[in-house]
C-alpha positions as CSV (number, residue, x, y, z in Angstrom):
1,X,-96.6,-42.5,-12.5
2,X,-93.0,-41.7,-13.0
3,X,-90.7,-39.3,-11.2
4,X,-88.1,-37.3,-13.5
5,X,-85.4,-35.8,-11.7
6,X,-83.1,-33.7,-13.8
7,X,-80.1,-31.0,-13.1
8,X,-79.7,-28.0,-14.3
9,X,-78.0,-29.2,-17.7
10,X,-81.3,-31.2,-18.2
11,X,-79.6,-34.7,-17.1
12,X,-81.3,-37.1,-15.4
13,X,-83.1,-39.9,-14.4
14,X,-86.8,-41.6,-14.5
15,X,-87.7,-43.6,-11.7
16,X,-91.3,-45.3,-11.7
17,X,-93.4,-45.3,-8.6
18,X,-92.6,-48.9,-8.1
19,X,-89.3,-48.5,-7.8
20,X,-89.6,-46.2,-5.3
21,X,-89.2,-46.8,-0.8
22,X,-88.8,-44.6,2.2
23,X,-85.2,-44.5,1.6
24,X,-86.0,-42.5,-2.0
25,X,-88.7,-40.5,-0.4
26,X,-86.6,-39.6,2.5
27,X,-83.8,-38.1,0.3
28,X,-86.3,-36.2,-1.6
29,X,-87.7,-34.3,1.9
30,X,-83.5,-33.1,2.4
31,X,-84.1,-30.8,-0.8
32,X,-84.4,-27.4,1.0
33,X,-88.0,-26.3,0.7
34,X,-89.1,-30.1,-0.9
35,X,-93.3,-29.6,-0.2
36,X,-93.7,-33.1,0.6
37,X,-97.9,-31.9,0.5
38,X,-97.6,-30.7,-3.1
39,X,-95.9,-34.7,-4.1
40,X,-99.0,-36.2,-2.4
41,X,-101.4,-33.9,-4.3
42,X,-99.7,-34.6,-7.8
43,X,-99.4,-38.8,-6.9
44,X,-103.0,-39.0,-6.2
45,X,-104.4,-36.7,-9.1
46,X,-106.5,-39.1,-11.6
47,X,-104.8,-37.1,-14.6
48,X,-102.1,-37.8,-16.6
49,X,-99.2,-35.1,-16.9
50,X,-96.5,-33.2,-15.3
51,X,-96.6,-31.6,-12.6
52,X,-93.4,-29.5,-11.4
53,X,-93.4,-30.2,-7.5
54,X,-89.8,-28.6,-6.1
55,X,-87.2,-26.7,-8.4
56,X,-83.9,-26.4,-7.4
57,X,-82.5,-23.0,-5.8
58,X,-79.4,-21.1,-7.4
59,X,-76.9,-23.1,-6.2
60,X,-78.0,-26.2,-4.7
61,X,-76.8,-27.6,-1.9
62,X,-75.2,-31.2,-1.0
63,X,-77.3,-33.6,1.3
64,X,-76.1,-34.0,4.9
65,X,-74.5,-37.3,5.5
66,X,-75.5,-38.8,2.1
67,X,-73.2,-40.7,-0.2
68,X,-73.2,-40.0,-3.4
69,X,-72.3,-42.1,-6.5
């Protein structure tokens, strides 16, 4: 399992599950209305695909006390 985060002009990143911790997990639950539930459903599903589990709002906001690169 990989995760695939991309903006809005379709660049991005892949990060695979082992390369994940709390801290990554953590940022993902600041995304306003990030269904935390829906991630859990998609990780433990026995088949291989995508599945679209949070989609940004029109704009996005910044993280609260988060630094960015």
């Amino acid at each position: 399992m990989r995760y695939v985060l991309l903006d809005r002009d379709g660049e991005g990143c892949v990060v695979p599950r082992d390369a994940t911790d709390a801290t990554f997990l953590a940022r993902l639950r600041y995304l306003p209305d990030f269904d935390v539930d829906r991630l859990q459903v998609a990780a433990d599903s026995p088949h291989d695909g995508v599945v679209v589990v949070w989609r940004s709002p029109d704009p996005p906001s910044a993280l609260p006390d988060l630094e960015y690169d």
